[in-house]
C-alpha positions as CSV (number, residue, x, y, z in Angstrom):
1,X,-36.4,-7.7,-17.8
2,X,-34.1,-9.3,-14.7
3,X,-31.1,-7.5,-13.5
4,X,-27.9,-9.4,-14.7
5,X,-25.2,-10.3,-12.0
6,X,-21.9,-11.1,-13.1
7,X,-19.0,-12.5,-11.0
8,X,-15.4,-13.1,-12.7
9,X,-12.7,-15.7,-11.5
10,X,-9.7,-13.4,-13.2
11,X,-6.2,-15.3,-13.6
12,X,-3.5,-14.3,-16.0
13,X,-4.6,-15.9,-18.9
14,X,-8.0,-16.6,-18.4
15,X,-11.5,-15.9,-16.6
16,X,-13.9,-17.6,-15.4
17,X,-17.6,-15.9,-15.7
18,X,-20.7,-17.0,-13.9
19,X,-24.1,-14.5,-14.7
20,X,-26.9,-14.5,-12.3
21,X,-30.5,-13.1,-12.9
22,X,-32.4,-11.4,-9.7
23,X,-33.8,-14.5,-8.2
24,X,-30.1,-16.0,-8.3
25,X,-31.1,-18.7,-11.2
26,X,-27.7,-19.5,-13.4
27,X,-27.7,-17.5,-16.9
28,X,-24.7,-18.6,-17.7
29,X,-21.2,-20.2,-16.7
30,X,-17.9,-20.8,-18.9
31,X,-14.4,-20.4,-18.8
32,X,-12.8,-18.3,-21.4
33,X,-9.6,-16.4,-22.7
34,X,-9.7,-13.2,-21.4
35,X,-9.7,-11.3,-24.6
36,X,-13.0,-12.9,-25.1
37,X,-14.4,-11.3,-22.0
38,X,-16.1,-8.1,-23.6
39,X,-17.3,-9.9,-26.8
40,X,-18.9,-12.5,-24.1
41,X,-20.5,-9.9,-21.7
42,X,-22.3,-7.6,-25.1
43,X,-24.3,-10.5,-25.3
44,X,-25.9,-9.7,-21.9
45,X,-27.1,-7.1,-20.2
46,X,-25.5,-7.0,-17.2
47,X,-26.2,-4.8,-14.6
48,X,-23.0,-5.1,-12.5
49,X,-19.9,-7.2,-12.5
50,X,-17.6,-8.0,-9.4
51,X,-14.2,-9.4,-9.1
52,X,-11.5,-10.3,-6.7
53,X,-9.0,-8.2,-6.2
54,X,-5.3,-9.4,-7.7
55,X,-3.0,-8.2,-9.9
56,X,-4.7,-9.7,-12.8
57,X,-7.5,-7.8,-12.8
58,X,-6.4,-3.8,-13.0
59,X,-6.1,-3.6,-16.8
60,X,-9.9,-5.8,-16.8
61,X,-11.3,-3.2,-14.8
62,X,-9.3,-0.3,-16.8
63,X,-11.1,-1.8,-20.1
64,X,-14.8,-2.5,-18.7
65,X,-14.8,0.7,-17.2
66,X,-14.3,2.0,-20.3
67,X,-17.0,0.2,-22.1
68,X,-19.5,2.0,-19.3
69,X,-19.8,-1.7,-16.7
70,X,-20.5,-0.7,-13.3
71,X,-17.6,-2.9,-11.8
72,X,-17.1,-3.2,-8.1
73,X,-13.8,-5.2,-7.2
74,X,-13.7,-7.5,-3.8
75,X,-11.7,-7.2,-1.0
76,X,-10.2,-11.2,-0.9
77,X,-9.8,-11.1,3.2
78,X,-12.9,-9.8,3.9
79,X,-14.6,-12.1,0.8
80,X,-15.3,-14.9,3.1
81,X,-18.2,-16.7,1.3
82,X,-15.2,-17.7,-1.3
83,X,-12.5,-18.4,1.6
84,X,-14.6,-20.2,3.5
85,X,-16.3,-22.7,0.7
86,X,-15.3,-26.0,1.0
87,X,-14.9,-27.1,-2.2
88,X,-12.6,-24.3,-3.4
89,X,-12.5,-23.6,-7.4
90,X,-12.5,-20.8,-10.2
91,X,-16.0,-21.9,-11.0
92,X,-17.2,-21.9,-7.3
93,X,-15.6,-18.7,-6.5
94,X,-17.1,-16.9,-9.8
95,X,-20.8,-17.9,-8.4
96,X,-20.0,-16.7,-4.9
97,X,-18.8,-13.4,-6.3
98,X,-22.0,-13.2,-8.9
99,X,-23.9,-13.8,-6.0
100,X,-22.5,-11.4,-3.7
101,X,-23.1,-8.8,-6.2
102,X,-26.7,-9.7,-6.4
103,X,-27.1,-9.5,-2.7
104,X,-25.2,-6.2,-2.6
105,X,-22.7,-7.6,-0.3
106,X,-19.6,-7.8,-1.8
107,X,-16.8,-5.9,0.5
108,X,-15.6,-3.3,-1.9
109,X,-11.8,-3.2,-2.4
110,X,-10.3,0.8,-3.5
111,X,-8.8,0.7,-6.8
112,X,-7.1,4.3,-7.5
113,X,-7.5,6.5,-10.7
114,X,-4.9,5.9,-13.0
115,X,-3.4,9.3,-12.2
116,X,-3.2,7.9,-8.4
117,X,-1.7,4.8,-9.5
118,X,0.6,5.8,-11.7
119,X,2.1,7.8,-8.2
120,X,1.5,4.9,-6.2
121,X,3.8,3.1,-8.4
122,X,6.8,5.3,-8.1
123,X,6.8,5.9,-5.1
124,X,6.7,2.1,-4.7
125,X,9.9,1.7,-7.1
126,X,11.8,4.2,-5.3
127,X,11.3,2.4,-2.0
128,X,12.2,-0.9,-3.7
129,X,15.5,0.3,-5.2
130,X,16.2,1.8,-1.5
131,X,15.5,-1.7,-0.2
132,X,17.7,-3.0,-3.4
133,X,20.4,-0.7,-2.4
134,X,20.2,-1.6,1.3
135,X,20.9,-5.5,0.7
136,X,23.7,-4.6,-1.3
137,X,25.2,-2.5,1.0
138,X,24.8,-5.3,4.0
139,X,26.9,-7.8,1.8
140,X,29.6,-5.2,1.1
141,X,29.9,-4.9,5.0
142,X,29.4,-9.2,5.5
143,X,32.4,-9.6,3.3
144,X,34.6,-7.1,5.0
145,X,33.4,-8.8,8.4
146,X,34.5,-12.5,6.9
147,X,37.7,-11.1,5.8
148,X,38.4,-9.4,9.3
149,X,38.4,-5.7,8.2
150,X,37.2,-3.1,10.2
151,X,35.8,-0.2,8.0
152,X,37.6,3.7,8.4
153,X,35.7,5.4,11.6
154,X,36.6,9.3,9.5
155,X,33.8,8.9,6.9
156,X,31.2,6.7,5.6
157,X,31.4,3.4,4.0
158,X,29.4,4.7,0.7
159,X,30.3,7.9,0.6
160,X,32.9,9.0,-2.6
161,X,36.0,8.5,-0.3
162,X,34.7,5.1,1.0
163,X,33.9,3.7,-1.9
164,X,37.9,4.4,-3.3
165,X,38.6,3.1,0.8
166,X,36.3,0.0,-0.6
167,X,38.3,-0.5,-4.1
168,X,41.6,-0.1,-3.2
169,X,41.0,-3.1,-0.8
170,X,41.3,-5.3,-4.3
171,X,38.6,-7.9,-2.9
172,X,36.6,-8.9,-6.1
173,X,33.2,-9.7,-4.6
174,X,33.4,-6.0,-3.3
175,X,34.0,-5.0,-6.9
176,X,31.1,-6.9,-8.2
177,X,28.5,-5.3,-5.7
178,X,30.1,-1.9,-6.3
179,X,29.5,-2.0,-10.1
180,X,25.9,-3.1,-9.5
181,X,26.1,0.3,-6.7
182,X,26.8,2.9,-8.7
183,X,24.0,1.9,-11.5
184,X,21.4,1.5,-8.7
185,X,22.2,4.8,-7.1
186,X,22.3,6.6,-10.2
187,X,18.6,5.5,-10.6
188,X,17.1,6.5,-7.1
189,X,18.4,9.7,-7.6
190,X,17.0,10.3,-11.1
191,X,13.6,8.6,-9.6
192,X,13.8,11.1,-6.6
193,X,14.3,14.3,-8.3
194,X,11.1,13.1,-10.3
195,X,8.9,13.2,-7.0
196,X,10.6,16.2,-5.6
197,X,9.2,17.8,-9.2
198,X,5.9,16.3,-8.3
199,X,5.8,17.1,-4.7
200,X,6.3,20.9,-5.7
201,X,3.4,20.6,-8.0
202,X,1.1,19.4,-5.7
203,X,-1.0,21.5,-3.2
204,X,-1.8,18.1,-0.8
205,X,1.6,17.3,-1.2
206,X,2.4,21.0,0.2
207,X,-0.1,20.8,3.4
208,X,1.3,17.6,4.1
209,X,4.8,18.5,4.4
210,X,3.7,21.1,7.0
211,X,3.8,18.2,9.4
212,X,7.0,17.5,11.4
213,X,8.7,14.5,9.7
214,X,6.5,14.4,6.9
215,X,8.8,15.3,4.0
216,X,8.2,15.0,0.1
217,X,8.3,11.4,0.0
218,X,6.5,10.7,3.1
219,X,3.5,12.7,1.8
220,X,3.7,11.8,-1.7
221,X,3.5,8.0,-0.8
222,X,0.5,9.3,1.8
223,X,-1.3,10.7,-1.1
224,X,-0.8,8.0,-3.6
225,X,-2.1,5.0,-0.8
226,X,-5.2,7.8,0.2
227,X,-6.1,8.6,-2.9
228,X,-9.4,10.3,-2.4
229,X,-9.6,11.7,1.1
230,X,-13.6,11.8,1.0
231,X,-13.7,7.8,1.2
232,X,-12.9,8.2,4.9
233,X,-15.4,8.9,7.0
234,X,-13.0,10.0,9.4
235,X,-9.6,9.8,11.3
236,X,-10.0,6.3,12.7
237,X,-11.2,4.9,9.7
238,X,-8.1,5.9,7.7
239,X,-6.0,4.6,10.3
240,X,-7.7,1.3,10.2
241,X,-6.8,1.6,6.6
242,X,-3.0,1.8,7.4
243,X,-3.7,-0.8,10.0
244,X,-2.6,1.0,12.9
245,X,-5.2,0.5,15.4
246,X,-5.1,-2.4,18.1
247,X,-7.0,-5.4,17.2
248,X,-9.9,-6.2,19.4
249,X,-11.7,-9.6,20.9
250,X,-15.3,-9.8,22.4
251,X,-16.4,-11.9,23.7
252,X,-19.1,-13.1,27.0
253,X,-19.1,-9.3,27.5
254,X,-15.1,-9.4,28.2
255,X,-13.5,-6.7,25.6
256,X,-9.6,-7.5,25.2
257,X,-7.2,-5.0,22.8
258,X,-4.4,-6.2,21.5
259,X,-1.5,-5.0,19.1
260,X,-2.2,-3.4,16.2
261,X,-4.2,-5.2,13.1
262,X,-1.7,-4.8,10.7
263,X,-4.3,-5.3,7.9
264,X,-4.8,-2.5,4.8
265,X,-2.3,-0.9,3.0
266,X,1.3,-1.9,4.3
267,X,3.3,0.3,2.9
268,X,1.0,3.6,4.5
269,X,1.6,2.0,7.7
270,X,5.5,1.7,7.2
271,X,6.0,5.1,6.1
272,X,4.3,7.0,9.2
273,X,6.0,4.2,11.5
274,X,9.0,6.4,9.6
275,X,8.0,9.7,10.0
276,X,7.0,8.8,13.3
277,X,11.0,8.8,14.2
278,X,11.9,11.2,12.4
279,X,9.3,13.3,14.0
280,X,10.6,12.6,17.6
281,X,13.8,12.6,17.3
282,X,13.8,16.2,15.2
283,X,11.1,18.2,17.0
284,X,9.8,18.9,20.2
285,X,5.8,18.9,20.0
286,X,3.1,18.2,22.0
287,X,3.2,14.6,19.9
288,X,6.6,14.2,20.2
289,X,6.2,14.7,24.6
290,X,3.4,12.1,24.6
291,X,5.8,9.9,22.8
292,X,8.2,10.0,25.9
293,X,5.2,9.6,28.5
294,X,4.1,6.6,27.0
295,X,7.6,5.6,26.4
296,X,8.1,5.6,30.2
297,X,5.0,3.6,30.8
298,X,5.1,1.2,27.9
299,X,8.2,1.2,25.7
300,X,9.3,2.8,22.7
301,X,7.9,0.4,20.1
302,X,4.4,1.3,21.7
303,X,5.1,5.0,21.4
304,X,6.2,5.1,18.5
305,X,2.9,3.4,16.7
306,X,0.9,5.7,18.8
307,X,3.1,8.7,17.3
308,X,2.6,7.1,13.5
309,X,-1.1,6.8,14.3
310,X,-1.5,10.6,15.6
311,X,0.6,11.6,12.5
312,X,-1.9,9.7,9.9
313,X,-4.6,11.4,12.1
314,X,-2.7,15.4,11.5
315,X,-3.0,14.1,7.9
316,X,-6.6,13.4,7.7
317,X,-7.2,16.6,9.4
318,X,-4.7,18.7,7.0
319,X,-6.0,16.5,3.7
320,X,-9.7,16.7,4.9
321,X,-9.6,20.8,5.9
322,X,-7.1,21.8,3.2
323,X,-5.0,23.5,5.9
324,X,-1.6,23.5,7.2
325,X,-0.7,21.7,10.1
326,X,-0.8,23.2,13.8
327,X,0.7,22.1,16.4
328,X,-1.2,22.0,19.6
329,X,0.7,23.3,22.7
C-alpha cells in the first residue's frame, strides 16, 4: 500500500487537511472543524503528518501524539515553499506542507515536553509581570515629572518608605497605579519563590548557576528554551538558536559578517544579553577581561553580545558535560 502524507493548515477554529500518497497524487483535501480532525485522519493510514508552527497547534500535536501520529511541526521562516507561493491560502499551504512531508523536507520546528513547557511558561509570566511592573513604575515617575516633583534622593521610589513618600503626595493617578502595584508585586514574588523551589530541585539548574551571573532564573529560563541539550550538535549551533551569532552574506567569493541574526528563541537571547552584565560588572574572569579588550576596540554593545554568546557557550559545555563551571585563567 502507498505511504500517506498529511499536511494540516491549523487555525483556531478550524483545519484545513490535504493527504498525499508517495507519488504526490491528491487523496484527499477538505476543510473541517477541528474536533473532527482524528475522526477524519482513522480513516486513513497516514504515515506522517506536518504542520506549521502557531499557537494553535500545541494541544493538536499534544492529542495526535497521543493517538501514536508521527507528527513533525514546521518552522514558518524557514517554510519557504508556503511563504514564497504566490497564490497564498489555507488550502495551498496544507499541500505545500503534505508535500514537504513526502519529500522529507520540512524544516523541523522544537516543540518541548510538556514538563519543559509547563517551565517555559513560568518563567515567561514572571518576566511579563516584571515588564508589567516596569511600565507601571515609569508612569508613577511621568506623573511626578508633569507635576514638577523631584523624588527623595535618601531611599527608593518603591521601596516601603517611598511608596508612603508616594501616598502622602495625595495625587490620585499615583493612587490608582499604586493599588494595581501592590497586587502585581505580591504575585512576582509568590511566582519567584515557586522557581527558586524548582531551581533547588534541579541538578541542570544547579550546574548552571555555577556560572558568574547565571542565577536561578537565568538558568531556569536557559533550561526551559534548551530543553533537551542533545539536539545541539554543538556550541555554535545553540547559539544560533538564541540568535547570537553575526549574520553572514556571500556572495562572487566576497564573505561580509554583519550584526547578529537575531532569529530563534528571543527570550534565550535576552536573558544571557542579562547575565552578560551582570557577569561583568560582578566578577573579574577571563570573560569578563575580554569584554573590556573588545570594549576598547569596538564598544560595549559589541562586548557585551560577545560576553552573552561565550556565556550560552559555558552553558552548553556545563549542560552537555554535566559539570560545574571553570573558569579559565
Amino acid at each position: 500500500m502507498s505511504a500517506l502524507f498529511c499536511g494540516l493548515d491549523v487555525h483556531k477554529e478550524s483545519t484545513y487537511a490535504t493527504i498525499l500518497d508517495s507519488d504526490g497524487k491528491m487523496v484527499s483535501q477538505r476543510r473541517m472543524a477541528n474536533e473532527r480532525i482524528l475522526p477524519y485522519l482513522s480513516e486513513y493510514r497516514i504515515d506522517r503528518i506536518g504542520m506549521e508552527a502557531s499557537n494553535q497547534v500545541a494541544p493538536l500535536y499534544r492529542e495526535l501524539r497521543r493517538n501514536g501520529y508521527d507528527v513533525l511541526v514546521s518552522h514558518p521562516k524557514k517554510t519557504r515553499y508556503i511563504a514564497e507561493a504566490r497564490i497564498k491560502s489555507d488550502r495551498v499551504d496544507s499541500k505545500a506542507i503534505a508535500e514537504l512531508v513526502r519529500l522529507d523536507a520540512l524544516p523541523s520546528a522544537y516543540m518541548p515536553p510538556r514538563d519543559v513547557a509547563e517551565l517555559r511558561e513560568r518563567v515567561r509570566r514572571r518576566a511579563f509581570l516584571v515588564r508589567e511592573r516596569t511600565r507601571l513604575r515609569v508612569k508613577v515617575r511621568s506623573i511626578l515629572t508633569y507635576e514638577g516633583i523631584k523624588p527623595p534622593s535618601d531611599h527608593g521610589l518603591f521601596t516601603e518608605k517611598g511608596v508612603e513618600w508616594l501616598r502622602s503626595l495625595g495625587l490620585e493617578p499615583v493612587e490608582s497605579y499604586l493599588r494595581v502595584l501592590n497586587p502585581l508585586n505580591e504575585e512576582i514574588k509568590r511566582v519567584s519563590r515557586q522557581l527558586k523551589e524548582m531551581a533547588g530541585e534541579d541538578e541542570e539548574v544547579t550546574l548552571l548557576m555555577t556560572i558568574p551571573g547565571v542565577g536561578y532564573y537565568t538558568a531556569l529560563l536557559v533550561k526551559s528554551e534548551v530543553g533537551d541539550i542533545n539536539r545541539f550538535s554543538d556550541g555554535d549551533r545553540l547559539c544560533s538558536y538564541a540568535g547570537l551569532v553575526p549574520s553572514t552574506h556571500a556572495s562572487g567569493g566576497t564573505v561580509r559578517h554583519g550584526g547578529i541574526t537575531r532569529e530563534g528563541s528571543r527570550w534565550l537571547r535576552w536573558v544571557m544579553v542579562e547575565a552578560a552584565m551582570t557577569h561583568v560588572h560582578k566578577y573579574d574572569t577571563a570573560i569578563t577581561r575580554s569584554y573590556h579588550r573588545i570594549a576598547e576596540r569596538r564598544g560595549r554593545q559589541v562586548a557585551t553580545v560577545a560576553v552573552a554568546r561565550r556565556l550560552l557557550m559555558c552553558c552548553y559545555s556545563v549542560l552537555r558535560n554535566r559539570k560545574p563551571y571553570r573558569d579559565q585563567a
